[in-house]
C-alpha positions in Angstrom: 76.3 107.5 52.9 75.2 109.9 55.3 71.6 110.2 57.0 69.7 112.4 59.2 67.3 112.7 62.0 65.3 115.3 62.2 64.1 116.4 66.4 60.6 117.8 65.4 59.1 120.6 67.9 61.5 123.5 67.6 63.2 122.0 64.2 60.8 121.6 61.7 57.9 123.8 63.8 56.7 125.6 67.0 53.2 124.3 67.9 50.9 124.9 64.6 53.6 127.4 62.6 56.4 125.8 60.2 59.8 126.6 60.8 60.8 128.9 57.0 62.4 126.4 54.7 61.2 123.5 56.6 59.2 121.9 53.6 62.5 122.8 50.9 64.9 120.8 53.2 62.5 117.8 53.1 62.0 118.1 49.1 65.9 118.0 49.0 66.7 114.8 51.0 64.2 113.0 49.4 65.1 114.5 45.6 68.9 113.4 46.5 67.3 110.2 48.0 68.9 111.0 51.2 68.0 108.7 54.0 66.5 110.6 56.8 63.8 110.3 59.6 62.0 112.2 62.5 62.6 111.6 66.4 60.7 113.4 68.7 61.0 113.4 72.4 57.2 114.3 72.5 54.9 111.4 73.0 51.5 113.3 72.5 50.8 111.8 69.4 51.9 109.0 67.3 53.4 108.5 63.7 50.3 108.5 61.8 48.9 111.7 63.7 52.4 113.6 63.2 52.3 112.7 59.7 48.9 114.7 59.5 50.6 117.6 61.6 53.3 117.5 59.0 50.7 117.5 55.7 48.9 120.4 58.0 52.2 122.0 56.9 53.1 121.2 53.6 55.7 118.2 54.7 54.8 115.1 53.4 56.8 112.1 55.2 55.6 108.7 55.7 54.8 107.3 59.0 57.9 105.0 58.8 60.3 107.9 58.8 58.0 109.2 62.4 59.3 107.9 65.6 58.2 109.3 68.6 59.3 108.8 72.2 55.9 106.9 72.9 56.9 104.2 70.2 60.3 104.0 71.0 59.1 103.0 74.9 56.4 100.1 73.1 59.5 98.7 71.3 61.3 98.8 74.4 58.7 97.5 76.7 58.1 94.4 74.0 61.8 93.5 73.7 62.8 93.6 77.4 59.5 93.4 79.9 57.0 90.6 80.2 53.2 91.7 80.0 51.6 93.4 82.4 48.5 96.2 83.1 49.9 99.3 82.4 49.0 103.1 83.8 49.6 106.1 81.5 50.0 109.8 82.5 50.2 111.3 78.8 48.2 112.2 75.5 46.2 110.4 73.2 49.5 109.3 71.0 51.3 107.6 74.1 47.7 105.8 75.3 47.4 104.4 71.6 51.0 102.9 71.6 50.3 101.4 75.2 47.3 99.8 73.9 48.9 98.3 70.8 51.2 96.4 73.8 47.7 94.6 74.2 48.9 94.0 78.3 46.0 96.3 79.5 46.0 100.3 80.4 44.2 101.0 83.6 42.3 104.2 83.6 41.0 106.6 86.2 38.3 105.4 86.8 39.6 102.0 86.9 42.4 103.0 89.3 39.6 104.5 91.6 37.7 100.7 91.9 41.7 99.5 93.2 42.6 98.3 90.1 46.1 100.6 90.8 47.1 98.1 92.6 47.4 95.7 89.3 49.6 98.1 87.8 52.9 96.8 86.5 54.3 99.6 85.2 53.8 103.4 85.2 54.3 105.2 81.9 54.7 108.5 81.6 54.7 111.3 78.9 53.6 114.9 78.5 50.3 115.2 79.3 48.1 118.2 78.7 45.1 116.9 80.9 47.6 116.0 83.6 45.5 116.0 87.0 46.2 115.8 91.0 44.0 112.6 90.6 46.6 110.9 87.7 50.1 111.7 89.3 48.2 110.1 93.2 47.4 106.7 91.4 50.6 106.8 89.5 52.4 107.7 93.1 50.4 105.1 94.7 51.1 102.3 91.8 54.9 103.0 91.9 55.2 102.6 95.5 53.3 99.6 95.0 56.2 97.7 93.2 55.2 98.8 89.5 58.0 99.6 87.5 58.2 103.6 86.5 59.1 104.6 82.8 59.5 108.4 81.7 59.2 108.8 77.6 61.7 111.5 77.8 63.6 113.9 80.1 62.4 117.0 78.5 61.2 119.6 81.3 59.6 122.0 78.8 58.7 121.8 75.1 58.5 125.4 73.0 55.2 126.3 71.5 53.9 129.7 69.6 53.8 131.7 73.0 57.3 130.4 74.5 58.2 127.3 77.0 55.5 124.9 78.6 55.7 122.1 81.1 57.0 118.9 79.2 57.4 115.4 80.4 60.2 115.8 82.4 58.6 118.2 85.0 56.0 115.4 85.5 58.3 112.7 85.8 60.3 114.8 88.6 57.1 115.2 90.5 56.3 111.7 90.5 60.3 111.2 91.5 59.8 113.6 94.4 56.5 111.8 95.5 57.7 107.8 94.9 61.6 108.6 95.5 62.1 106.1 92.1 64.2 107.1 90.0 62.8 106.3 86.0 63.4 104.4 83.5 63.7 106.7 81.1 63.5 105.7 77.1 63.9 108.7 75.1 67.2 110.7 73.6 69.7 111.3 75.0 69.2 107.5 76.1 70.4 104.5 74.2 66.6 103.2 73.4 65.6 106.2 71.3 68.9 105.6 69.4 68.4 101.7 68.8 65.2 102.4 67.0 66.8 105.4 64.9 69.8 102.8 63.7 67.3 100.6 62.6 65.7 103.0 60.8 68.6 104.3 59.3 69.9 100.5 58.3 73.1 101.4 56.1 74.2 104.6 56.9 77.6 105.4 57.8 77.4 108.8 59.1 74.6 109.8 60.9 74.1 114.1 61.6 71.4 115.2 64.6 69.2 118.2 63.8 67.8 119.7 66.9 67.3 122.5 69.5 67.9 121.0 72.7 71.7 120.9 74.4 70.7 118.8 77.2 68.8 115.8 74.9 69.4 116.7 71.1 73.2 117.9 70.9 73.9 115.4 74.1 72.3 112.3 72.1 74.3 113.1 69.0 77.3 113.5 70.9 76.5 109.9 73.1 76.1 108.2 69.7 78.8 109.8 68.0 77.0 111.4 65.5 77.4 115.0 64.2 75.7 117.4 66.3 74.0 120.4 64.5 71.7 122.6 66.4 69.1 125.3 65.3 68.3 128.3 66.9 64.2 128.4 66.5 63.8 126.6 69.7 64.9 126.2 73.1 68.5 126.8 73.4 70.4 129.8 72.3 73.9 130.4 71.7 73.8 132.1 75.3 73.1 128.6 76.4 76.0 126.9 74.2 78.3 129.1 75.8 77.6 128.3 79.6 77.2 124.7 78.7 79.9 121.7 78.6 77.9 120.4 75.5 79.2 121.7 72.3 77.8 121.7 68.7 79.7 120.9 65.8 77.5 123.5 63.6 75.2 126.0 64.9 72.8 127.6 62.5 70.2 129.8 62.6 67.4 127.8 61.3 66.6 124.1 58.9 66.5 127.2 56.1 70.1 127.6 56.1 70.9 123.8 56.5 69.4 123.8 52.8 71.9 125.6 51.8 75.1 123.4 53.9 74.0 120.2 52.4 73.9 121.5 49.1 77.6 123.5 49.3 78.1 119.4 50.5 76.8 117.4 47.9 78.7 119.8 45.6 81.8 118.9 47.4 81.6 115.7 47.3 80.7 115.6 43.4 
């Protein structure tokens, strides 16, 4: 049986607009009770806020099928780290997985009573409200002894008007400031791709759907999975060409991926 995950910003949208045919690939998988899930790099929200992104958009998905680089790092964190007060550079979806830890997240105004200097671990995700204030008390915390965690390597992210800043620029300032190197949780890295197996309990051939060479294609191709990569995001075929990381299906969008699992199916009777 084969099964699928799904990268998210660049696949199945860009910011607030669906990707065309998003919605019929989705209706598919789930008519031909094909086992598939979502894993996103971006930690800005969590499952039960991407599921409403996705109903936004016609996609209806459970929260189980969501995983995002902010829960991967709270599995991660409860598996292999003993409690302890935690400082977050990210969104609202990273702070709410921190919190479910239950160890204590140290704010900004916390951190400027001293309470930086509590801090276990740094954790750190996009973060659209980033200020000079969050990456000194993260610096400060981290050359303090607390452990530093990146949710993913991912140095922009596309939206409607092109590339922004993603995690991965902030975690390289904070590198350049603490000389740490992070801990860092999602794909290509082997944390990301212990929740997806578990997720995807039973499969025997797994295909990755994303945008990214350098995390996506990279991840699939760490994993052993089929690598297929779609052209609405943020590498192009330019970018396949000059890189040692090679696809095994390039298409131009999820659309015509419709269309390849059904030619499939039919194959296979």
């Amino acid at each position: 049986m084969m099964g699928l995950i799904f990268d998210m910003d660049g696949v199945l949208y860009r910011g607030s607009e669906p990707v065309e045919g998003a919605g019929e690939l989705i209706r598919l998988l789930r008519g031909r009770r094909i086992p598939f899930i979502f894993l996103t790099n971006n930690s800005t929200k969590d499952p039960s806020m991407y599921r409403e992104k996705l109903l936004s958009m016609g996609i209806d998905v459970s929260e189980e099928r969501i995983v995002t680089s902010g829960l991967a790092t709270r599995i991660y964190m409860e598996k292999h780290f003993e409690p302890g007060k935690i400082l977050v550079i990210g969104g609202d979806g990273l702070l709410r997985e921190m919190e479910r830890l239950g160890w204590g997240v140290v704010g900004v105004e916390e951190a400027r009573n001293g309470e930086w200097k509590d801090v276990k671990y740094v954790v750190v995700g996009l973060d659209p409200e980033l200020t000079y204030e969050k990456l000194k008390y993260a610096t400060l915390a981290i050359r303090n002894g607390a452990r530093f965690i990146g949710t993913n390597p991912d140095t922009t992210y596309p939206a409607e008007d092109g590339l922004h800043p993603g995690a991965g620029a902030i975690t390289a300032a904070l590198k350049a400031s603490t000389d740490v190197e992070p801990l860092i949780i999602g794909k290509p890295n082997e944390p990301a791709y212990e929740v997806a197996r578990e997720k995807l309990d039973g499969v025997d051939e797994i295909w990755m759907v994303g945008d990214r060479l350098d995390t996506d294609i990279a991840f699939a191709k760490r994993f052993g999975m089929k690598a297929i990569m779609v052209l609405t995001g943020v590498n192009s075929l330019e970018d396949v060409e000059r890189s040692g990381i090679r696809p095994d299906l390039v298409l131009p969008s999820v659309k015509e991926l419709t269309g390849y699992i059904k030619a499939k199916l039919e194959e296979e009777g």
